[in-house]
N, C-alpha and C positions, 0 to 999 in steps of 0.2 A: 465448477471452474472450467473455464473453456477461452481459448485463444481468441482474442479480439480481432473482428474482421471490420474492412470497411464499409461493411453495413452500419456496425454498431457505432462510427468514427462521431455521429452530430449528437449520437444521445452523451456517449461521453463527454463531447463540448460542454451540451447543456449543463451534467452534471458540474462540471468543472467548471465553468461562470456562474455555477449561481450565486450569490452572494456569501451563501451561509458556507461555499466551499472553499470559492479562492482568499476570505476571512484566515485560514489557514494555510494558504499555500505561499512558497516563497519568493514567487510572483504572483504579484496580488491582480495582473493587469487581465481585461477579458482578452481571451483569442479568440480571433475573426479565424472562421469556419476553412479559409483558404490556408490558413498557417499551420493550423490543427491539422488539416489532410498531408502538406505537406509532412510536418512531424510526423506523422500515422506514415508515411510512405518510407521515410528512414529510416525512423523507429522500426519498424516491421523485419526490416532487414537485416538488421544486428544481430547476430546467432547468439550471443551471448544476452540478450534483452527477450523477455518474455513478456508481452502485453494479453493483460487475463481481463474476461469478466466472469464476473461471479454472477450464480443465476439461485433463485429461489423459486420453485416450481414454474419454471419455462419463462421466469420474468426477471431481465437485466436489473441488477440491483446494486453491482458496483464493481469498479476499476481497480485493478495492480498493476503495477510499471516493477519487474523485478528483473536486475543488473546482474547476472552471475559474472563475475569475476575467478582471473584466474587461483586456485588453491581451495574451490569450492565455496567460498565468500558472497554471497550474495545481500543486495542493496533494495530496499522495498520502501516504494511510496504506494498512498491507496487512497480514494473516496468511495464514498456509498450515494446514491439516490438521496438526495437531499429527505425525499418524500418516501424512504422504505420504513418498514414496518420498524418498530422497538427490537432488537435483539440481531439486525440483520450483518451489524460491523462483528460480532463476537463469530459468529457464522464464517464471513468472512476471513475473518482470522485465521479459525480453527482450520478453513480449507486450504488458506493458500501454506501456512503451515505445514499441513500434508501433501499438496502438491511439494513446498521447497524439498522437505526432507526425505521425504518416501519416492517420489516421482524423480527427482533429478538429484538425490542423496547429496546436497547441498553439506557442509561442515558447520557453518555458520550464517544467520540471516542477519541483516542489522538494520533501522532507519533513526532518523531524525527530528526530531521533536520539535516547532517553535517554543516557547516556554509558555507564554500564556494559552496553550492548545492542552488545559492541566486535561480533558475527558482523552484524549491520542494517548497523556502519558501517562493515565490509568490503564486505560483499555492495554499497552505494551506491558505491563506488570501483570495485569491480568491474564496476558497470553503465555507468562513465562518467563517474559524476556527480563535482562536484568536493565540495570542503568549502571551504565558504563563511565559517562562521563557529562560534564559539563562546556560546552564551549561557548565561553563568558565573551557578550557584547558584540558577537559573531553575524549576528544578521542585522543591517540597517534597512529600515522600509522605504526610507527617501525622508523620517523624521525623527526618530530613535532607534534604539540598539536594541535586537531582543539577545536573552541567552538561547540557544540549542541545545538540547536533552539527546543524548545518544544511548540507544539500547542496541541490545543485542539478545542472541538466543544459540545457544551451540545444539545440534544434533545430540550429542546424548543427552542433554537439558531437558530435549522435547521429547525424546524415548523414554527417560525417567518420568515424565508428566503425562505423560500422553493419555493414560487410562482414564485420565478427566473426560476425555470428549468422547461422543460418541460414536464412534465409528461408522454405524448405520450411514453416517451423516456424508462422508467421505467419498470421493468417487475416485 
């Protein structure tokens, strides 16, 4: 896991128009390369905003956008390389995980589910997190209402869990 530079800003694009990602995102529309830089230019700036990539032996494999708020509260969205290997989102996971709680001792992490994203709302049960809650009818695409799935995960949740993963793995 490592801080996202503007080097890395059109592979993110890429990743994030491709079809099979913005399918899941809660704008679905493609960003033109000139909007993304800008974003990446403010985004970047935000002391409380962390833009990660995740790498798998020296090759970008995928994005986190993580919000810390004040009280130790932190807000996480994420994609992978449409095209990375089987096992690479768990990975992920496990990392940025260890970066919220270990690196920036975070209290709490939480994100947001669409409802028909059911592999995102495995994968967050998988990582630990609970489900919190449901917010019914909450997103409109521009032709129906999905529900959103909210999870969370508290630091000692992850400290109780943690001997799952392997540490080797962690930087």
């Amino acid at each position: 896991m490592r801080i996202m530079t503007k080097q890395d800003a059109q592979q993110v694009l890429a990743w994030r128009n491709h079809p099979d990602v913005r399918l899941f995102m809660f704008s679905r529309d493609e960003i033109a390369l000139e909007d993304h830089l800008d974003w990446f230019e403010n985004a970047s700036q935000e002391a409380k905003r962390h833009l990660l990539i995740f790498e798998q032996g020296g090759v970008s494999r995928g994005f986190v956008n993580l919000l810390v708020s004040t009280g130790g509260i932190a807000e996480w969205g994420f994609y992978t390389d449409p095209f990375a290997p089987k096992g690479t989102g768990k990975a992920l996971g496990e990392q940025l995980l260890f970066y919220t709680f270990s690196k920036l001792n975070v209290h709490k992490i939480f994100g947001q589910v669409l409802a028909y994203n059911e592999r995102s709302r495995a994968f967050h049960l998988r990582l630990g997190f609970q489900q919190e809650g449901i917010l019914r009818n909450h997103y409109f695409d521009g032709k129906q209402y999905f529900d959103i799935y909210s999870f969370g995960l508290l630091a000692s949740e992850w400290l109780k869990n943690r001997e799952q993963f392997d540490e080797a793995t962690f930087y």
